[in-house]
OpenMM code with the backbone's topology and positions (N, CA, C; nanometers):
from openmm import Vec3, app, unit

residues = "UNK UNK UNK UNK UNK UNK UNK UNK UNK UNK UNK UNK UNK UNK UNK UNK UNK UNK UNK UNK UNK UNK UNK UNK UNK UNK UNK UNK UNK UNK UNK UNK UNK UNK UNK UNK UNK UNK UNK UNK UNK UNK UNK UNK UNK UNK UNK UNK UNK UNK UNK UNK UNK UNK UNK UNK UNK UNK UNK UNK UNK UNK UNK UNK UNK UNK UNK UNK UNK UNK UNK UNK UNK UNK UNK UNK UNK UNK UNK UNK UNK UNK UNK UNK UNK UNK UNK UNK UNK UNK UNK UNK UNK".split()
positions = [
    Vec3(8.1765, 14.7714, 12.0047),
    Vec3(8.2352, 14.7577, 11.8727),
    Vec3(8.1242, 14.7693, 11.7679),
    Vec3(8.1403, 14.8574, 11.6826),
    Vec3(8.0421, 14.9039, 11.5645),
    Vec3(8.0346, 14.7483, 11.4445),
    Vec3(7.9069, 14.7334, 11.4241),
    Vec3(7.9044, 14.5955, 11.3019),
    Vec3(7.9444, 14.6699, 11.1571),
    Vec3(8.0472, 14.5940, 11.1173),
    Vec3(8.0367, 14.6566, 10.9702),
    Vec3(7.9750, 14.6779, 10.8748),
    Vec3(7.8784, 14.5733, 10.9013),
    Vec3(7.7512, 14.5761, 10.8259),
    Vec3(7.6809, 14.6984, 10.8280),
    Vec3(7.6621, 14.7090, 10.9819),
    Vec3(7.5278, 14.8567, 10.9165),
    Vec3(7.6523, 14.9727, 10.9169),
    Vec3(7.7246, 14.9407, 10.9156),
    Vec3(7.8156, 15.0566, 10.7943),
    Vec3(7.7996, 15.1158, 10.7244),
    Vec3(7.7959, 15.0021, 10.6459),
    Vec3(7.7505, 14.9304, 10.5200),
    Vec3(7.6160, 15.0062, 10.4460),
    Vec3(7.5389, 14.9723, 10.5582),
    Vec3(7.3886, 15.0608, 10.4974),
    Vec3(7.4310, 15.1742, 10.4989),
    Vec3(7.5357, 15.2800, 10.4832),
    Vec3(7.5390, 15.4159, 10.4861),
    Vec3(7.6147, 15.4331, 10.3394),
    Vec3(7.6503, 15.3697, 10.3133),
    Vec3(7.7351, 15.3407, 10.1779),
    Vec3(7.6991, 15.4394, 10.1059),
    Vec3(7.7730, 15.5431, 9.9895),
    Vec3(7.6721, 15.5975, 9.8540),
    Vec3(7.7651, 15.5828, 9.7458),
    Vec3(7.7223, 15.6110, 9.6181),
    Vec3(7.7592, 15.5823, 9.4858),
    Vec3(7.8421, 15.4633, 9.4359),
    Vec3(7.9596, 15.5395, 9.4840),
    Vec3(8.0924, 15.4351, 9.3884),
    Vec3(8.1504, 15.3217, 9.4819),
    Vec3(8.1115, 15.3489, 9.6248),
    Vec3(8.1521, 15.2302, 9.7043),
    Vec3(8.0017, 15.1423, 9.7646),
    Vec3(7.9036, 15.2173, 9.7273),
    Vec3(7.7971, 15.0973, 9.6944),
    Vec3(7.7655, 15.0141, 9.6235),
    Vec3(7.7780, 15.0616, 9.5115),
    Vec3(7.8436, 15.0227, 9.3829),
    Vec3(7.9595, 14.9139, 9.3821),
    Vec3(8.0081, 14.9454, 9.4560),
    Vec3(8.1239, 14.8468, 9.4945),
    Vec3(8.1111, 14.6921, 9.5266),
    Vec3(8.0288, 14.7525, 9.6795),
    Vec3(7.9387, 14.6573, 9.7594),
    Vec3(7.8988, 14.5343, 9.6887),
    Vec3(7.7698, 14.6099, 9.5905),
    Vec3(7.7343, 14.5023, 9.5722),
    Vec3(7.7558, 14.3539, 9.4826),
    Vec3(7.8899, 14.3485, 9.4100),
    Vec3(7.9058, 14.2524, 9.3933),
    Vec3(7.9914, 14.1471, 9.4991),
    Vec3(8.0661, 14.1936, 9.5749),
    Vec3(8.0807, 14.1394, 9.6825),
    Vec3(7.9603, 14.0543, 9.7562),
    Vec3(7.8458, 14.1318, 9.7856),
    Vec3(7.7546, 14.0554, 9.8393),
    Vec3(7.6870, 13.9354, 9.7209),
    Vec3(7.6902, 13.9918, 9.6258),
    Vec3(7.6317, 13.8747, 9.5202),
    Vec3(7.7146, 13.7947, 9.4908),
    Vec3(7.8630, 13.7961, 9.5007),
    Vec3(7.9578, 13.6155, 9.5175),
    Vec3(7.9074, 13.6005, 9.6164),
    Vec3(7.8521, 13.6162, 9.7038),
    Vec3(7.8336, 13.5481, 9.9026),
    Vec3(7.7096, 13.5067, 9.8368),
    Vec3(7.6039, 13.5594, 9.7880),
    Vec3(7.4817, 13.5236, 9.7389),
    Vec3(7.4730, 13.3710, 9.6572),
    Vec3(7.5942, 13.4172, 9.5300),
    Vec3(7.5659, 13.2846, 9.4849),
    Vec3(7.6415, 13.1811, 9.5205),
    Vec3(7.7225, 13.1946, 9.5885),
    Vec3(7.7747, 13.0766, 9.6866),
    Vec3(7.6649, 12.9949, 9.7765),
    Vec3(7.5881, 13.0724, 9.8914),
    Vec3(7.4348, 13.0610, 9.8938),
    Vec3(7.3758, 12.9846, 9.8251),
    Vec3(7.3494, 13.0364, 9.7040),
    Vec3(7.2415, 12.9719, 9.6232),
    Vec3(7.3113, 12.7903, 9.6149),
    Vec3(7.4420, 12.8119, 9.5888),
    Vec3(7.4866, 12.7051, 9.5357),
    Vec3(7.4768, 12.6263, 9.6055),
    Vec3(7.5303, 12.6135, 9.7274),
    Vec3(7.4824, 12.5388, 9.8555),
    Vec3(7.3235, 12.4926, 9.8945),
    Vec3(7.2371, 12.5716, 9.8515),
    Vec3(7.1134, 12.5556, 9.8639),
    Vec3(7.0347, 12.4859, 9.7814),
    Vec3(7.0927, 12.4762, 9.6401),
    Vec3(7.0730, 12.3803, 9.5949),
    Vec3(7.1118, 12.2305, 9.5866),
    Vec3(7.2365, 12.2769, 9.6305),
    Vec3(7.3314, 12.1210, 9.6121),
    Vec3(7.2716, 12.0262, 9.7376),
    Vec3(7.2162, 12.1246, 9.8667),
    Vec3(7.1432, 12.0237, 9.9902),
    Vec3(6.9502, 11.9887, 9.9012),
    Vec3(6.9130, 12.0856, 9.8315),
    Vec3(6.7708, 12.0474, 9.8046),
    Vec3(6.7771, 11.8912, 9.6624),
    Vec3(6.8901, 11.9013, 9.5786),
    Vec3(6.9338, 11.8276, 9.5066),
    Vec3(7.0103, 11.6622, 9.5572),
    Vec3(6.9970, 11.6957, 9.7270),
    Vec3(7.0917, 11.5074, 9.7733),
    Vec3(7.2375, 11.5562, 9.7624),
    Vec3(7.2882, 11.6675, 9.7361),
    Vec3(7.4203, 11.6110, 9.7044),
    Vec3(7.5060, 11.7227, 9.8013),
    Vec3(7.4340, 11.7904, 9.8895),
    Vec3(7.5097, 11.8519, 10.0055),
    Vec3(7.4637, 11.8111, 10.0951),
    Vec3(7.4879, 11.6770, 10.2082),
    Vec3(7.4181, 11.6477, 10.3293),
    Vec3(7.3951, 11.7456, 10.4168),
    Vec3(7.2760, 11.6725, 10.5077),
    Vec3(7.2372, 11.7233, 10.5548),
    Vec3(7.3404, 11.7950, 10.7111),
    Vec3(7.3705, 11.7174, 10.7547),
    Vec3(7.5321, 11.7830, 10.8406),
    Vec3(7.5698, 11.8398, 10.8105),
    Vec3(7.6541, 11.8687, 10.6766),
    Vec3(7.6848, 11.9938, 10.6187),
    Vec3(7.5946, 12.1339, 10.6073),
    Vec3(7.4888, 12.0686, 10.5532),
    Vec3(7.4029, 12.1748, 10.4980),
    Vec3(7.3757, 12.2457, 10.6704),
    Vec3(7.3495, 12.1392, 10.8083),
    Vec3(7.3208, 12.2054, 10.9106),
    Vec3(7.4288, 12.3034, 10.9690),
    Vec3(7.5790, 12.3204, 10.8909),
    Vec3(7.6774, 12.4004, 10.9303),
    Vec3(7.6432, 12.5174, 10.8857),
    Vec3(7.6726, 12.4916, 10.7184),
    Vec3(7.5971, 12.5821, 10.6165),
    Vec3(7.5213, 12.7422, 10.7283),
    Vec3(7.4122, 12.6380, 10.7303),
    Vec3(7.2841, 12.7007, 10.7824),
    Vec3(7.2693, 12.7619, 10.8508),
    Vec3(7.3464, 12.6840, 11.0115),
    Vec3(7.3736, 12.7859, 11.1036),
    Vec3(7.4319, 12.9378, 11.0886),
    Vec3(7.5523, 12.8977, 10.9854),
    Vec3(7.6318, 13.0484, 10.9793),
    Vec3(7.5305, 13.1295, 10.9071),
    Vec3(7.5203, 13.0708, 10.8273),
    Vec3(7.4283, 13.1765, 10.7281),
    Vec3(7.3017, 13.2519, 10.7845),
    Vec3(7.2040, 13.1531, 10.8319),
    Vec3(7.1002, 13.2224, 10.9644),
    Vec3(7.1400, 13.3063, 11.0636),
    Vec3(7.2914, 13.3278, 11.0935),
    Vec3(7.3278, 13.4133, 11.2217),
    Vec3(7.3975, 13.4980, 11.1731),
    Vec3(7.4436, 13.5208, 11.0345),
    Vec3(7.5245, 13.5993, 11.0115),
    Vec3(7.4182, 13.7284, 10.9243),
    Vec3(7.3978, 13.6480, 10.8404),
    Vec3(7.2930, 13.7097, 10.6959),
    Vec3(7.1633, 13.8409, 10.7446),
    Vec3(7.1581, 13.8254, 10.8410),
    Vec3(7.0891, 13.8962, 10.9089),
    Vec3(7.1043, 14.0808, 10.9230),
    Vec3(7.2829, 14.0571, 10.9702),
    Vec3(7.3517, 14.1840, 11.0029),
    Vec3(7.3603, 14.2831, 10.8844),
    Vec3(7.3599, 14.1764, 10.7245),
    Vec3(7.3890, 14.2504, 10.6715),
    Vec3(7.3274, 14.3618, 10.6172),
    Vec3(7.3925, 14.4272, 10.5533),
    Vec3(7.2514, 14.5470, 10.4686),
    Vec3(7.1442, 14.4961, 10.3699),
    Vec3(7.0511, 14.5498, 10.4129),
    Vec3(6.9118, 14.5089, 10.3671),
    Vec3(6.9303, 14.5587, 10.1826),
    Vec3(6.9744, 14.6454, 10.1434),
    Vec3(7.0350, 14.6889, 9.9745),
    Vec3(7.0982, 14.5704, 9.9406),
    Vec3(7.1613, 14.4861, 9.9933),
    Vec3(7.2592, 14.4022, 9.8751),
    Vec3(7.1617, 14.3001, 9.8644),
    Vec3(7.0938, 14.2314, 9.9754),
    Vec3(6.9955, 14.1664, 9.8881),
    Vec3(6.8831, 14.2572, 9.8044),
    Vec3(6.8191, 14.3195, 9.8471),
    Vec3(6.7290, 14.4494, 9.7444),
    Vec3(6.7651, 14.3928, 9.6015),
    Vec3(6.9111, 14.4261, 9.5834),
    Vec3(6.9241, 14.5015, 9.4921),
    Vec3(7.0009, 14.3906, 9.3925),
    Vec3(7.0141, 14.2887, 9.4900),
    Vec3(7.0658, 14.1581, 9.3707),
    Vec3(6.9833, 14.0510, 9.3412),
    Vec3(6.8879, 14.0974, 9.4049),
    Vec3(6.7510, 13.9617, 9.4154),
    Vec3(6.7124, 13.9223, 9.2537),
    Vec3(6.6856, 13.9986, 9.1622),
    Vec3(6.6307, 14.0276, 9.0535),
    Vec3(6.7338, 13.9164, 8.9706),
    Vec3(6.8428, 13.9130, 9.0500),
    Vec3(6.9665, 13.8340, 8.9620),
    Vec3(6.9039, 13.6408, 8.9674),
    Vec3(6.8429, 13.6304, 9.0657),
    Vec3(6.8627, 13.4996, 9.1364),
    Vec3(6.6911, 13.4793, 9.0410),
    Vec3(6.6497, 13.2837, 9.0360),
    Vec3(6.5235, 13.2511, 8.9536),
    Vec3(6.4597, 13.1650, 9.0394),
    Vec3(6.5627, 13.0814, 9.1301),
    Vec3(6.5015, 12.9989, 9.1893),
    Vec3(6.4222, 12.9886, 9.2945),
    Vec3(6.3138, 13.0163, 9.2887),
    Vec3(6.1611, 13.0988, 9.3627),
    Vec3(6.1927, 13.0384, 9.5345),
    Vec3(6.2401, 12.8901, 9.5733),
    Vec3(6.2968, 12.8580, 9.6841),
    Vec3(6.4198, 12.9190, 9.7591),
    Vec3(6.5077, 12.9276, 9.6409),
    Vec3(6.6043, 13.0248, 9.7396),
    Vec3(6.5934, 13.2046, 9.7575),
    Vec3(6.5232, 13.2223, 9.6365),
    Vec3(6.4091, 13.3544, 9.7156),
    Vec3(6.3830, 13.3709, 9.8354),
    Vec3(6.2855, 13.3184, 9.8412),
    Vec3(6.1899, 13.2751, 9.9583),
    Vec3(6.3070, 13.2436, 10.0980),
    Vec3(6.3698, 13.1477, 10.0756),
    Vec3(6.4421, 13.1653, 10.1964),
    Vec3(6.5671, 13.2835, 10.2640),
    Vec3(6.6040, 13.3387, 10.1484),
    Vec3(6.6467, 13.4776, 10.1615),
    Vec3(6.5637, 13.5386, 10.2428),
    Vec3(6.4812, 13.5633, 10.1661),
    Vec3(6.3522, 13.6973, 10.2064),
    Vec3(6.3151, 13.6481, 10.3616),
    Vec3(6.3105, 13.5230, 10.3841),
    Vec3(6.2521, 13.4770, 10.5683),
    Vec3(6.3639, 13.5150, 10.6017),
    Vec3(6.5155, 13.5225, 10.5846),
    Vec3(6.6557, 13.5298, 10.6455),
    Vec3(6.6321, 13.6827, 10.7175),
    Vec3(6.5739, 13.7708, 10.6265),
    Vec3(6.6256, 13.9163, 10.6209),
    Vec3(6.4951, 13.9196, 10.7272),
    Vec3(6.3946, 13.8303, 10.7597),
    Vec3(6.3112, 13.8408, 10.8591),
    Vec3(6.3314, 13.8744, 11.0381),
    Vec3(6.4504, 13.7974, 10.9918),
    Vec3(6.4938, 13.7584, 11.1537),
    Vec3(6.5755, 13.9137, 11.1793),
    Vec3(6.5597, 13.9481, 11.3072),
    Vec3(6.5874, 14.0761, 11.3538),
    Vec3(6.7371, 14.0914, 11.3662),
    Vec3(6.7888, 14.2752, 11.3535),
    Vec3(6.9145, 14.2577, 11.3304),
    Vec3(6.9747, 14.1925, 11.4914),
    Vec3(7.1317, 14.1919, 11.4908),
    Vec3(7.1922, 14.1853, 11.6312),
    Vec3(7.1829, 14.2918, 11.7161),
    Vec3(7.1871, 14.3724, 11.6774),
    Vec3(7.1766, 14.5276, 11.7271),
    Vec3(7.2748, 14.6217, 11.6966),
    Vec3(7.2543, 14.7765, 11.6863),
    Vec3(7.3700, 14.8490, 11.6550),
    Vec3(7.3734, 14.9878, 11.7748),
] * unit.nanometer
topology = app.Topology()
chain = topology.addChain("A")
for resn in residues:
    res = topology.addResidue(resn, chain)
    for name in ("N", "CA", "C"):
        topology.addAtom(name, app.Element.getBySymbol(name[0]), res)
């Protein structure tokens, strides 16, 4: 079964275009969560659900939607943990 994700990386113009705000609500949902656990007010249980999905999923996706929405985001921590996310190797295609 093909991942939709690296689909995804084949994308051009008007449905990349598309793309990427889709990935930037998932982004700042992300962010929001990432702050609300660095702030006390998303426990840590939660935040370890959070985390899991996001570490196993975030991976697959296309390497462009973060690229290309990063510039949107300030908070130099959830940067940073993006950028280690996109570290971890894909699942395979």
């Amino acid at each position: 079964m093909a991942n939709i994700f690296y689909m995804a990386d084949s994308l051009q113009g008007v449905d990349r275009s598309g793309y990427l705000p889709y990935q930037h609500d998932m982004l700042d949902t992300r962010e929001m969560v990432f702050g609300s656990h660095r702030d006390g007010l998303f426990d840590d249980a939660s935040w370890k659900d959070w985390n899991k999905w996001y570490s196993n999923e975030f991976p697959d996706r296309p390497r462009f939607a973060w690229e290309e929405n990063r510039n949107s985001y300030t908070h130099a921590a959830f940067m940073s943990f993006v950028d280690t996310a996109l570290l971890v190797p894909r699942s395979g295609c």
